[in-house]
C-alpha positions as CSV (number, residue, x, y, z in Angstrom):
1,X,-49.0,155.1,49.8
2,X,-48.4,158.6,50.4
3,X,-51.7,159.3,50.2
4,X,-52.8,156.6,53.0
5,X,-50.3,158.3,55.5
6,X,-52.2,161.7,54.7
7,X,-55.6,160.2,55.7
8,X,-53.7,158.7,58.8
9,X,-52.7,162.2,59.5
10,X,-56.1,163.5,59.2
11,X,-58.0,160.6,61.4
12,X,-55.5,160.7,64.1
13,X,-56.6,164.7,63.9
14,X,-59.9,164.1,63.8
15,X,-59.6,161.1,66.8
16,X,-57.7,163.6,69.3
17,X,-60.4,165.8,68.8
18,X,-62.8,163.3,69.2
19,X,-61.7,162.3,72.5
20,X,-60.8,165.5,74.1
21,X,-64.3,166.2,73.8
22,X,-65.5,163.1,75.3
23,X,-62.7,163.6,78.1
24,X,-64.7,167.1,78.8
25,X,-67.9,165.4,80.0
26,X,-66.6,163.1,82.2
27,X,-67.5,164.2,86.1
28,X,-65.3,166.3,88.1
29,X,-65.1,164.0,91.0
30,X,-64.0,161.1,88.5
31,X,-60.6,159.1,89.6
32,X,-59.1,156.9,87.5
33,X,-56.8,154.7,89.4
34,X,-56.9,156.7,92.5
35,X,-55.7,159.8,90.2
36,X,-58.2,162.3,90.1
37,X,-58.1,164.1,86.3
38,X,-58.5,167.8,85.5
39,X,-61.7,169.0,84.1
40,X,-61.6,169.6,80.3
41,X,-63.6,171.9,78.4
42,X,-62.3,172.9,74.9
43,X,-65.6,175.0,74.4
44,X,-65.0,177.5,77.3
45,X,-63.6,180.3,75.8
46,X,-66.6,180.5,73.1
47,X,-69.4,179.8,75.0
48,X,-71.4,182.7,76.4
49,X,-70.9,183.5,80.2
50,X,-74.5,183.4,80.4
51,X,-74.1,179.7,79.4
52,X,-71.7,178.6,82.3
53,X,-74.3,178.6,85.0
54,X,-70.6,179.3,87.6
55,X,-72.9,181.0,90.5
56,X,-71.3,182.5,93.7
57,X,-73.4,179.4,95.0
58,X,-71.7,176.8,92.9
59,X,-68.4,178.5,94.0
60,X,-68.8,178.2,97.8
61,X,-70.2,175.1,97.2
62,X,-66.5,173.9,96.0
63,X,-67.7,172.9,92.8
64,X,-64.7,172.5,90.4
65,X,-63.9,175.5,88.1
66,X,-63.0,174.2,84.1
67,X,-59.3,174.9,84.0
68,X,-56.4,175.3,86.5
69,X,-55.2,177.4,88.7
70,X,-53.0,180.4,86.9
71,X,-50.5,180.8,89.2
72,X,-46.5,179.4,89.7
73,X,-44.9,178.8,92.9
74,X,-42.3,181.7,91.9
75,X,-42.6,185.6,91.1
76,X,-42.8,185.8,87.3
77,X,-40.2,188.8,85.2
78,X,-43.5,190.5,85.0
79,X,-44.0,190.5,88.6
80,X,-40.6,191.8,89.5
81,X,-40.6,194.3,86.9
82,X,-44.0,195.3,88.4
83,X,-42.8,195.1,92.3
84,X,-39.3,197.6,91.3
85,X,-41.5,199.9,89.6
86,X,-43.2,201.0,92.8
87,X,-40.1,201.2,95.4
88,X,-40.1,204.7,95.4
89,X,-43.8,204.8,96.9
90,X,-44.5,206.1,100.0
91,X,-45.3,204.7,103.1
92,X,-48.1,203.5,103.4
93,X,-49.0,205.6,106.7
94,X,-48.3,208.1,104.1
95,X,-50.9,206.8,101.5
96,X,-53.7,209.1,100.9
97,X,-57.0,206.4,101.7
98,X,-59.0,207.8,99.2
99,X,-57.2,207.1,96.6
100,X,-59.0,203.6,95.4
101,X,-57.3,201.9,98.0
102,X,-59.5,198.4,98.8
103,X,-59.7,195.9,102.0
104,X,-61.4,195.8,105.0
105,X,-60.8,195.7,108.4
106,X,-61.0,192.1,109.8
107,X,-59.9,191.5,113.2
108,X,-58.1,188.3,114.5
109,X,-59.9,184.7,115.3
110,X,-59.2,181.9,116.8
111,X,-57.6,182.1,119.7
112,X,-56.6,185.6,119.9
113,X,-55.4,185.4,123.7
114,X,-52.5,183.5,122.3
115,X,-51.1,186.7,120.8
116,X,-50.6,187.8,124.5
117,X,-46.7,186.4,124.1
118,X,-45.9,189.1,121.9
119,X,-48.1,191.8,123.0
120,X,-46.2,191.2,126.3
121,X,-43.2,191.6,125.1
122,X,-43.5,194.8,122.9
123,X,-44.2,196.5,126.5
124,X,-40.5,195.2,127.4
125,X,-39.5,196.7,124.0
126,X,-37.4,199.7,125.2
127,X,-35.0,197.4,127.8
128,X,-34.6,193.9,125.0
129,X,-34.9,193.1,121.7
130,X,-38.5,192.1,120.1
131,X,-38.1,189.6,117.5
132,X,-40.9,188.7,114.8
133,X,-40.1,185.7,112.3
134,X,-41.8,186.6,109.1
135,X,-42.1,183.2,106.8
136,X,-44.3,182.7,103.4
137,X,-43.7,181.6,99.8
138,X,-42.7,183.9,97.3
139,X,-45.4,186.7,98.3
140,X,-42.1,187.3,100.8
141,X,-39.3,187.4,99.1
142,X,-38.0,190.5,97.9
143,X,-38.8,191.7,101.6
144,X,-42.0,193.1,100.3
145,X,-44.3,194.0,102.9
146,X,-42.0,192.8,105.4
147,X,-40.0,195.7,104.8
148,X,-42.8,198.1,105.4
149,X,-44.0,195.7,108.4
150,X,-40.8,196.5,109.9
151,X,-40.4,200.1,109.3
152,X,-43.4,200.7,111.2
153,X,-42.9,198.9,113.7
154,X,-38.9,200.3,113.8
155,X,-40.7,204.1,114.0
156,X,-42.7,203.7,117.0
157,X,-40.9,200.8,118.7
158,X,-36.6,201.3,117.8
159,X,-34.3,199.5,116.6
160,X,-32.6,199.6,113.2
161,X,-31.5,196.7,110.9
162,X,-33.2,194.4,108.7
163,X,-32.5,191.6,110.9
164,X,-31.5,187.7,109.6
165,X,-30.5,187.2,106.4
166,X,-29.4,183.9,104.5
167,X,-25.7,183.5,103.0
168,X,-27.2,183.0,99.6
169,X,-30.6,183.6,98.4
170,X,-33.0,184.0,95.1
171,X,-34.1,187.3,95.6
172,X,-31.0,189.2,95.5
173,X,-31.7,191.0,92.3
174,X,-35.0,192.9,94.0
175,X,-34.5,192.7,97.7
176,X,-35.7,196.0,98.1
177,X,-33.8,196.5,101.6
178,X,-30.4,195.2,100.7
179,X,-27.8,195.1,98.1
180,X,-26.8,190.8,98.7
181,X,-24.2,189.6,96.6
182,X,-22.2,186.3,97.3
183,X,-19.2,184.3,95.6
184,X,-20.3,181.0,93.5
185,X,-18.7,178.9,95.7
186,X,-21.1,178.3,98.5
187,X,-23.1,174.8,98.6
188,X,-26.4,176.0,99.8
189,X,-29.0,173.1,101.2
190,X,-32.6,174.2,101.8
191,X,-36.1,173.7,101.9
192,X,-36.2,174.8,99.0
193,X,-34.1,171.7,97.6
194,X,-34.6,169.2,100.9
195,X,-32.6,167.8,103.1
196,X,-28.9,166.3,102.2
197,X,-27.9,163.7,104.6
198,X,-26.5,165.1,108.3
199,X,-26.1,169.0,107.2
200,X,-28.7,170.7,109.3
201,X,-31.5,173.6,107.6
202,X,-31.2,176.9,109.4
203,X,-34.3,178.5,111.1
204,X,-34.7,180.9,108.2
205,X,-34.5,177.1,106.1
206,X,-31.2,178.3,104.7
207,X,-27.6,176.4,105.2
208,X,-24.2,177.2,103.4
209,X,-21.3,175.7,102.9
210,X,-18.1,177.5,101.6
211,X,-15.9,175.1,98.5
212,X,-12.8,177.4,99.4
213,X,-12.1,180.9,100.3
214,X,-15.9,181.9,99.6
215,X,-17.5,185.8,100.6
216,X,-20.6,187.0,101.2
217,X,-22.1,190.7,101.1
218,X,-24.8,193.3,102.9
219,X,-25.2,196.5,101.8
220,X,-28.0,198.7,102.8
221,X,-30.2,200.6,100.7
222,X,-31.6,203.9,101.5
223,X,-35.3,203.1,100.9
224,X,-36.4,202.4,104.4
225,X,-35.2,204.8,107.2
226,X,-34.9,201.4,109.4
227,X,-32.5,199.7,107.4
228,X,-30.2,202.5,106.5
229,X,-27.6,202.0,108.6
230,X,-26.7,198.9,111.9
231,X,-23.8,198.9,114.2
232,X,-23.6,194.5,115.1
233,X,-23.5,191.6,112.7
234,X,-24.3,188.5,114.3
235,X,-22.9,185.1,112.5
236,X,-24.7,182.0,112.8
237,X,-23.0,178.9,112.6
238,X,-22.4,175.0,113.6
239,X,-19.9,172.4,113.1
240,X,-16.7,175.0,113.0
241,X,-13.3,174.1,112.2
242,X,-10.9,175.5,114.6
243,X,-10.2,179.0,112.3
244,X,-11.0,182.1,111.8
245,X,-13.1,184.2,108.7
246,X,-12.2,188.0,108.2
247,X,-14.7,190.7,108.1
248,X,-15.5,193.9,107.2
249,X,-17.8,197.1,107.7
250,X,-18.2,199.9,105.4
251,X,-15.8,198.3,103.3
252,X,-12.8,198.8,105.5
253,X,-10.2,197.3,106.6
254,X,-10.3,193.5,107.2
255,X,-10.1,191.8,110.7
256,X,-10.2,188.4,112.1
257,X,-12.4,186.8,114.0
258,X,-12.3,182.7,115.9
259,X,-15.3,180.5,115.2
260,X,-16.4,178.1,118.1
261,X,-15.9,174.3,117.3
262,X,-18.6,172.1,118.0
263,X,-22.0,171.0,117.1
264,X,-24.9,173.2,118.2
265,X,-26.0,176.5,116.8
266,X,-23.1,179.0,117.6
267,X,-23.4,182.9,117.7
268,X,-20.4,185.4,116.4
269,X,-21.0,188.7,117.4
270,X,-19.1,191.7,115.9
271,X,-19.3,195.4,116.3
272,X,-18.6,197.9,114.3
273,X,-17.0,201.2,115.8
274,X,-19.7,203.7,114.3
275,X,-23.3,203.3,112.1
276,X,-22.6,200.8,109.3
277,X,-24.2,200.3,106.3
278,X,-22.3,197.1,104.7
279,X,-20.8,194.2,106.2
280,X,-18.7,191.5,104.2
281,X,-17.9,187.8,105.7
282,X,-14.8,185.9,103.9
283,X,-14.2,182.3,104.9
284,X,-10.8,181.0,105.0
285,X,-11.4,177.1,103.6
286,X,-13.4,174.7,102.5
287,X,-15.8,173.2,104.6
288,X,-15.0,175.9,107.4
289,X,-18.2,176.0,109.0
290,X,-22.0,175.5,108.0
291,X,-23.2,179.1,108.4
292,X,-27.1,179.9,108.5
293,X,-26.8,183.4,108.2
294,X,-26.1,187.1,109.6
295,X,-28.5,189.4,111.5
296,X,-28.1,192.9,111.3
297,X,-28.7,195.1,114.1
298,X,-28.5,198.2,116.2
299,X,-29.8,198.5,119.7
300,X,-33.6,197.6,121.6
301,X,-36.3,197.7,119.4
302,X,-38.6,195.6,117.3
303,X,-36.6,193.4,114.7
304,X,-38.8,191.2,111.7
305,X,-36.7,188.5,110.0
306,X,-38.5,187.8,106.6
307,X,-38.2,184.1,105.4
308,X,-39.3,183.5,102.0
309,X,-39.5,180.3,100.8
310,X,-40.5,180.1,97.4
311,X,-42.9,177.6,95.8
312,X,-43.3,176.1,99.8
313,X,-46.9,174.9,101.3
314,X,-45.1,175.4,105.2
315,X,-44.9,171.8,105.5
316,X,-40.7,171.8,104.9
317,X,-40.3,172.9,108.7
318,X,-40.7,169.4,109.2
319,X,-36.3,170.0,107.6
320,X,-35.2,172.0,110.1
321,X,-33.5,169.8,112.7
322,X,-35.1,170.1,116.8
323,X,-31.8,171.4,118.0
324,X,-31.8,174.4,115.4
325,X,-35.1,175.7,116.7
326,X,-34.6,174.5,120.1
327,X,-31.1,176.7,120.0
328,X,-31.8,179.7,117.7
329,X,-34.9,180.0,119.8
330,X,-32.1,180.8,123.1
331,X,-30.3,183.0,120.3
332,X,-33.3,185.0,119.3
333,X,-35.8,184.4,121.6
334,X,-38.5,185.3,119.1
335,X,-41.7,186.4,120.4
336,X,-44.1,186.3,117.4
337,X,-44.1,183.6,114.1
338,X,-46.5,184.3,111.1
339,X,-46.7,181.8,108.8
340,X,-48.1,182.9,105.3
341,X,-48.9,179.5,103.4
342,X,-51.4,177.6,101.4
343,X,-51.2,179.3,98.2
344,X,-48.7,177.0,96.5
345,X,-51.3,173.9,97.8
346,X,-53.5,175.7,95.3
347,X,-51.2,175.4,92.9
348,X,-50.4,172.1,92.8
349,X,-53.9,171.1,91.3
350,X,-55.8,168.3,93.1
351,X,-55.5,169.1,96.9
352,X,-55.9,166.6,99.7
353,X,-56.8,169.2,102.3
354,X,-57.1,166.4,105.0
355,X,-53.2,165.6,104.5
356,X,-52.5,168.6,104.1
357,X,-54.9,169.7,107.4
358,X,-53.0,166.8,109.4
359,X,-49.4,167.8,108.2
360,X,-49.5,171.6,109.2
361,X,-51.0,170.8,112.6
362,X,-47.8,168.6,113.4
363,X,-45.7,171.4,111.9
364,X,-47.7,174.4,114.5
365,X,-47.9,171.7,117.3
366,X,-44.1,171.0,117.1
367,X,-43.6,174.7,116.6
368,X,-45.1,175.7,119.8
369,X,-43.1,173.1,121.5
370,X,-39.7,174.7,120.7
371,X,-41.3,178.0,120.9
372,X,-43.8,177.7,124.1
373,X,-43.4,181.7,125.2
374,X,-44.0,182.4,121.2
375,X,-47.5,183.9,119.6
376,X,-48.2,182.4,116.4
377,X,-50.5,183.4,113.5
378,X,-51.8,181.8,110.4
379,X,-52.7,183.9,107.8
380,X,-55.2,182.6,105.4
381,X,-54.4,182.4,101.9
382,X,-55.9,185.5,100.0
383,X,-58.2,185.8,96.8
384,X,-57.1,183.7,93.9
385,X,-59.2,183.8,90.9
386,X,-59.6,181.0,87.9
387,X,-61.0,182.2,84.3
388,X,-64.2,181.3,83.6
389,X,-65.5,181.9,80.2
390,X,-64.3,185.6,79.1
391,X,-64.3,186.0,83.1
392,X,-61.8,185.7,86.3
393,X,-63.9,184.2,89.7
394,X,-62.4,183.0,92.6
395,X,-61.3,179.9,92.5
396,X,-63.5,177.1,94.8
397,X,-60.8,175.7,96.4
398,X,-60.0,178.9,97.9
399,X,-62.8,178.3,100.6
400,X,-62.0,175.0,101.1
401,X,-58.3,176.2,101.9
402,X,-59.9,179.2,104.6
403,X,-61.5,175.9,106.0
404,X,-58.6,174.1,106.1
405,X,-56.5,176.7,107.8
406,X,-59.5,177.7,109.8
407,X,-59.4,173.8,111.2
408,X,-55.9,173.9,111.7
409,X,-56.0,176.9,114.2
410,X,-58.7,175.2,116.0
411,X,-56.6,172.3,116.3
412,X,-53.6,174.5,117.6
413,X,-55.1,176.7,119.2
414,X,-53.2,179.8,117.3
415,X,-54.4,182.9,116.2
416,X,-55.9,183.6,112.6
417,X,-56.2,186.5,110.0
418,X,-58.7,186.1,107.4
419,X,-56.9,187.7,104.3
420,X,-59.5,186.4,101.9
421,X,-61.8,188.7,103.8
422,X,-59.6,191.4,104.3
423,X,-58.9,192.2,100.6
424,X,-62.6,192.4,99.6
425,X,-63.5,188.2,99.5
426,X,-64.6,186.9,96.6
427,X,-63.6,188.0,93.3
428,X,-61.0,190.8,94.9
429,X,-58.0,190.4,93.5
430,X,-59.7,191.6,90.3
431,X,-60.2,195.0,92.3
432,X,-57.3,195.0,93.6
433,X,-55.4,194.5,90.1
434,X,-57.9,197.2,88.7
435,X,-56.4,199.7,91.3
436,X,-52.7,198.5,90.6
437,X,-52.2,197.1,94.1
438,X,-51.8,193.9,92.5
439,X,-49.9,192.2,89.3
440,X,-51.7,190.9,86.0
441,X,-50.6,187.5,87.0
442,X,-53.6,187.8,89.7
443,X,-51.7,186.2,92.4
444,X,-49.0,188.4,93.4
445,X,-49.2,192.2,94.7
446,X,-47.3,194.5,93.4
447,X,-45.3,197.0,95.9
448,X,-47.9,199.5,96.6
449,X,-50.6,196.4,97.4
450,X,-47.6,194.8,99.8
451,X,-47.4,198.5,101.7
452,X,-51.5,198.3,101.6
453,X,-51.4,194.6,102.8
454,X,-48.1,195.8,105.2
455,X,-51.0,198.7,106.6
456,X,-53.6,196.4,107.3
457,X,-51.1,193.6,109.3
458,X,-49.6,196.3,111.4
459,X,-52.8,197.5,112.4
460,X,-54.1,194.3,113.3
461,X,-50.9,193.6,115.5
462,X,-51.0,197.4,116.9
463,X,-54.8,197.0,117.5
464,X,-54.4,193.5,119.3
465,X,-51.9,194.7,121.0
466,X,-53.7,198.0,122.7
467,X,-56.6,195.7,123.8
């Protein structure tokens, strides 16, 4: 008997085997059930690359690679520890270009002109405020290239402060702008997790609740000359009690201030009496207020709010309510909106690019709606490579994705950056993590490829701009 269950041991072996290999030949465009399989090859990693026949015709093409994509919707330990390595890097104005730095210089398409909103307003810059809205996946978080976005656009244009930030976030621990700590007892709801019933998503995607007597922190680091110091905290809120929260700068003294009742997105500005460089908000109950977030500021100038949502494809701005963009656009009256996604489409495996095509058109359409005086701009997903054989090659869906977001703009009528094309096209993220500008997860850069990348988009905003 015991040796019968030892040959059952052995065929079942021999059986998974058996059909693994037959699962490998069937056809990449095979759906069973309306589910479309992954393509299997248990050979790949012995074969000979010479063997693969995987052509840079094949890959435009869009022919399927053998295995999936490598990359997560979040920013791996390895990544992190990569990205804090290389805060202490110069700016990138400062970056000697000879020194293996890649990309090229690719200007804007599609509809370029639609940029003028901005460009406009940056002539305005020394009587008003300038705001940019910075959103991506988890490329943004951390405030990497943001960060260096903004301080360049802070040196030649003013203003000082890093701008919005939620009450709680996931990027506390290498938010390379700001020391962010928070009690435990806030209820966050955000894109990240959907919507929950009637409590309404911030503009940044972010909403929070206090339990009971809960606090939230800002500190700013010294990194970036912009953020060093700000002199007003703005408090975003809706659906007060009748109360008040106390607050602090520089860890002073506390004071009191009276939140608004009422629906609608409400605005609690406070001052502090010199340059501060931390703030502190304490609720006084439970279910004071839904707060969005604070904005740090200080003075005219050119202020970039950077919204990372991690894991996102852009399609949760479908959560934010109309009346939180149609009021926190009279709030900040922002003037330019990049929107950084695709990547995490990629991810997910088998893409429907027409849904996804058709979904981010209503999102841009309903997005210039609430924002008609706003410039917009897509920026195409960037080089991510599959391995094939012993080797890393873009991945085909990448140009299907550039064609997706191409057919998007042409549907909105927006402006588009090629970033495929700007880092080198195909096969580029290999150079770029060659030249450690870029993590060994080949999806993420690391901080010295986000002040490259930060170069490059300030340039093209500069350049556009001087036209």
């Amino acid at each position: 008997m015991f040796k019968d269950e030892r040959n059952h041991s052995v065929l079942l072996f021999f059986f998974t085997i058996i059909f693994t290999m037959v699962l490998s030949y069937i056809p990449a465009d095979t759906k069973v059930l309306n589910y479309q399989p992954k393509k299997i090859d248990l050979l790949m990693d012995i074969v000979p690359d010479s063997l693969l026949g995987y052509s840079r015709i094949d890959i435009k093409a869009g022919k399927e690679p053998l295995t999936a994509n490598l990359f997560s919707g979040a920013m791996s330990r390895e990544v992190i520890e990569a990205l804090l390595t290389h805060t202490k890097t110069p700016p990138f104005w400062e970056m000697n270009s000879s020194e293996g730095v890649h990309g090229n210089s690719i200007p804007l398409s599609g509809n370029a002109d639609q940029m003028n909103f901005f460009c406009e307003a940056l002539k305005q810059v020394k009587n008003k405020k300038v705001r940019i809205a910075d959103y991506g996946d988890s490329g943004n978080e951390g405030d990497f290239m943001t960060a260096d976005i903004r301080e360049r656009f802070q040196s030649e244009f003013g203003g000082n402060g890093v701008g919005m930030m939620a009450i709680t976030s996931q990027d506390i621990s290498f938010r390379i702008t700001t020391k962010h700590s928070f009690s435990d007892n806030w209820k966050t709801v955000s894109v990240l997790t959907g919507k929950e019933g009637d409590i309404p998503i911030g503009i940044n995607g972010f909403v929070s609740i206090p339990k009971g007597a809960a606090w939230v922190q800002y500190e700013a680091r010294g990194g970036y000359k912009s953020s060093k110091y700000f002199t007003t905290a703005k408090v975003f809120y809706t659906n007060a009690k009748s109360s008040a929260i106390k607050y602090a700068f520089n860890n002073g003294g506390e004071k009191t201030a009276t939140l608004q009742a009422g629906s609608g997105v409400k605005e609690l500005v406070l001052t502090s009496s010199g340059n501060a460089n931390s703030f502190r908000l304490t609720t006084a109950m439970a279910d004071q207020a839904q707060f969005f977030g604070v904005s740090l500021e200080s003075g005219n100038g050119v202020y970039i709010d950077n919204y990372p949502w991690r894991g996102n494809s852009g399609i949760s701005f479908r959560d934010i309510p109309d009346f939180v963009k149609q009021d926190f656009q009279k709030h900040l009256d922002y003037k330019l909106i990049i929107l950084s996604y695709g990547a995490n489409m990629m991810t997910a495996g088998n893409i429907n690019f027409t849904w996804y095509k058709n979904q981010m058109t209503k999102v841009i359409q309903e997005l210039k709606t609430f924002f008609p005086q706003t410039s917009i701009l897509l920026v195409g997903i960037g080089d991510r490579p599959v391995k094939r054989g012993s080797r890393f090659v873009t991945d085909p869906n990448v140009y299907k994705m550039i064609q997706c977001q191409k057919d998007i703009v042409a549907a909105t009528g927006i402006s588009f950056w090629n970033k495929f094309e700007a880092m080198g096209g195909e096969n580029s993220m290999l150079d770029w993590v060659d030249a450690n500008l870029a993590s060994k997860d080949y999806g993420h850069l690391n901080d010295l490829g986000a002040k490259k990348m930060a170069g490059m988009v300030s340039d093209l905003l500069l350049n556009q701009c001087k036209k």
